[in-house]
C-alpha positions in Angstrom: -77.8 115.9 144.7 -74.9 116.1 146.7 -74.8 112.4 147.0 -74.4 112.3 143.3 -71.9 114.8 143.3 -69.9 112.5 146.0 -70.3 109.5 144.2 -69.0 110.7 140.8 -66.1 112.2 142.2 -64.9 109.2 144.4 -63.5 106.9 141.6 -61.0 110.6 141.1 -59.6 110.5 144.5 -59.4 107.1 145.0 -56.8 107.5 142.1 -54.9 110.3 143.4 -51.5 110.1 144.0 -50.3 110.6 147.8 -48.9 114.0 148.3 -45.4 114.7 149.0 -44.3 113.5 152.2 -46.9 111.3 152.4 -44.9 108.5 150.8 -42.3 106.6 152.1 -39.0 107.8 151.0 -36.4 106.2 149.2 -33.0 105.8 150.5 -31.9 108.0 147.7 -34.3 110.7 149.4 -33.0 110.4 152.9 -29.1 110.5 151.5 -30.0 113.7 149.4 -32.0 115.2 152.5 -29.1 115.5 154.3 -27.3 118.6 154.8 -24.9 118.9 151.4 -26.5 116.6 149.9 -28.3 118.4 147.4 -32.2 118.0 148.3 -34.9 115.5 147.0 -38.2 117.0 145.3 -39.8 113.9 147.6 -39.0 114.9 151.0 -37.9 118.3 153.1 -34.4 119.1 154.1 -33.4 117.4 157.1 -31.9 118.6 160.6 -29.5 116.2 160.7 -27.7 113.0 159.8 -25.9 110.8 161.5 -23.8 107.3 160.9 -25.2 104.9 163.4 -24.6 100.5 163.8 -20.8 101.5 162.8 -18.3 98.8 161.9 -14.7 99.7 162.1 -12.8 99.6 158.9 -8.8 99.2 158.2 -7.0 102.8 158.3 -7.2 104.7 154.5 -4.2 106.5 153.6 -5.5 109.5 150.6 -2.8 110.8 148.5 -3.4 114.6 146.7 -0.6 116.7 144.6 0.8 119.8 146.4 1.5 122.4 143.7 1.7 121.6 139.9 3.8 119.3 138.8 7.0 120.7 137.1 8.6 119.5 133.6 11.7 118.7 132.2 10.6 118.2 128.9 11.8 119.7 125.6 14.7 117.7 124.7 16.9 118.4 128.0 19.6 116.1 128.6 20.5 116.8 132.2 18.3 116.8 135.5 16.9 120.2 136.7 16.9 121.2 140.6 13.2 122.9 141.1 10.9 123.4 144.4 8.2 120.7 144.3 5.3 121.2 147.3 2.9 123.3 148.0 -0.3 123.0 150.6 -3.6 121.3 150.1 -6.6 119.5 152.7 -8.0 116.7 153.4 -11.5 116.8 154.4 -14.3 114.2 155.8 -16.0 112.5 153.1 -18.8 110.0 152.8 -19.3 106.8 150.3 -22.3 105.4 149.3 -22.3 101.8 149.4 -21.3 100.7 145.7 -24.2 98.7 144.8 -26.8 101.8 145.5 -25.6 103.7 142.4 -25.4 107.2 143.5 -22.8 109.2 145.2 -22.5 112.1 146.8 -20.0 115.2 147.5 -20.1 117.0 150.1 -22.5 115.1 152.5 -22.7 116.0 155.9 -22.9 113.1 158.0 -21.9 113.2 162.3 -21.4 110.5 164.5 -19.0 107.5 164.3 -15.0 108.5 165.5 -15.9 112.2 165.3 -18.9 113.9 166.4 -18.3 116.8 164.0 -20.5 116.1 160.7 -16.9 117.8 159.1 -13.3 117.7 159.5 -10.7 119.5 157.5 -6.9 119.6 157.8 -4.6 121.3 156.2 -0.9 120.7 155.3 1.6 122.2 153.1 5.2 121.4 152.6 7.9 122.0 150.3 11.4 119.9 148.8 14.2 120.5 146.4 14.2 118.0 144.0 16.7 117.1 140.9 13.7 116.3 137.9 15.6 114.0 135.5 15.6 114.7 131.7 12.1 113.7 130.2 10.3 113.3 133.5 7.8 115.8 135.5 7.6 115.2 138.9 4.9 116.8 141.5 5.1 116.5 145.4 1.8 114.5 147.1 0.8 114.8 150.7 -0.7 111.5 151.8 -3.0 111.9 155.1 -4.1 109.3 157.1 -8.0 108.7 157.3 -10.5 106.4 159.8 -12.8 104.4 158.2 -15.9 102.9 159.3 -19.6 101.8 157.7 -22.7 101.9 158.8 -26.8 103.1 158.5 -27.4 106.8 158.3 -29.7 108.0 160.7 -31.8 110.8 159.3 -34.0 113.7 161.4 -36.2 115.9 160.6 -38.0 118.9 162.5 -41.0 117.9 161.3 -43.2 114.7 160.3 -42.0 113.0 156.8 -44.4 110.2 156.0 -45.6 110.1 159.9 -42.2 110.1 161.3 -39.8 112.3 162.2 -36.4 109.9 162.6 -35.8 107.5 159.5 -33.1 105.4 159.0 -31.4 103.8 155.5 -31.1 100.4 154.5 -28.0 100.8 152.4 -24.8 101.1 153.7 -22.5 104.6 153.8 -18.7 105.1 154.9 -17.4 107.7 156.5 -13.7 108.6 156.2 -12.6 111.1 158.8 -9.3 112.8 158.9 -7.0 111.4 161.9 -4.9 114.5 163.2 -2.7 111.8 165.4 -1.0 110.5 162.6 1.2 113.1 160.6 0.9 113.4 156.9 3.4 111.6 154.6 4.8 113.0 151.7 6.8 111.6 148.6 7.4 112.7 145.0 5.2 111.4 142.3 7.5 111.1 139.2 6.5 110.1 135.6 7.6 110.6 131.6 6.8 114.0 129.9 3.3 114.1 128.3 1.5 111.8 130.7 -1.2 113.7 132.4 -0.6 114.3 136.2 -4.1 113.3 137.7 -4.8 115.5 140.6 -3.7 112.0 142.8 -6.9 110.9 144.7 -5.7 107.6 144.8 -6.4 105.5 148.0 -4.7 103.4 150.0 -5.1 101.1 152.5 -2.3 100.9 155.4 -0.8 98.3 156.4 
């Protein structure tokens, strides 16, 4: 009898599907596992992540607006003295390679330049400036950042899959605030009625 009883229920958990954790995860798992990443229904939160098999990347210079930008719109046929500036921060950010097609915010990664997973700096600063008729100008702090790419490697306190330590095949980079290099600022000017983006725009020094 309980032979039978065996024998009809094998063909059911010979197609059961692996519980969680029990399958490999995905690089998209172990990227969302990290802290600020978000989570993955697939795996547990990890302890920790860190960039590891680093390559060094040119210097990335980030611009972002300080303040609102201020109009001279309305018809006005002379320039208008105003305060541009304000404060704003740069923190550490991460990039997923490209070609993986999912990014993250927020992402908590250590190793590389800094051991800190995150690094924030502030600056604020402030200029007279003469708006000219039909412009809008708003000040932008531009802040110096290293860059480097590499393999996150991702632990966990306990087994995923029958490991604790995994590591991705796709590519991340880290861009870390350098505090040795001082901010540059300059004045962003355009015509009236073109929206001001909040300037994220990236550059690569020279």
């Amino acid at each position: 009898m309980l032979a039978t009883v065996f024998l009809t229920l094998l063909p059911l958990l010979a197609t059961q599907v692996l519980p969680v954790y029990a399958q490999d995860p995905t690089d998209q798992d172990l990227l969302s596992s990290c802290p600020g990443g978000g989570g993955s229904p697939n795996v547990r939160e990890a302890d920790r992540c860190t960039l590891i098999n680093t390559t060094n990347n040119p210097d990335v210079v980030i611009y972002k607006n300080m303040g609102n930008a201020v109009q001279n719109c309305g018809g006005s046929t002379t320039a208008t003295t105003v305060t541009l500036g304000g404060s704003t921060s740069f923190a550490t950010t991460v990039e997923v390679n490209a070609n993986f097609g999912f990014s993250y915010e927020g992402l908590s990664i250590g190793g590389g330049a800094s051991t800190s997973e995150t690094t924030t700096e502030t600056t604020s600063n402030e200029i007279s400036y003469d708006v000219p008729p039909g412009r809008q100008a708003v000040y932008t702090a531009g802040y110096n950042y290293k860059s480097e790419t590499g393999n996150v490697q991702v632990n966990y306190g306990k087994r995923v899959a029958d490991h604790y330590i995994w590591y991705t095949g796709t590519t991340v980079t880290k861009l870390t605030p350098d505090s040795s290099t001082p901010a540059r600022y300059q004045v962003h000017a355009t015509k009236c009625g073109k929206q001001h983006p909040p300037v994220r725009v990236v550059f690569f020094s020279a």
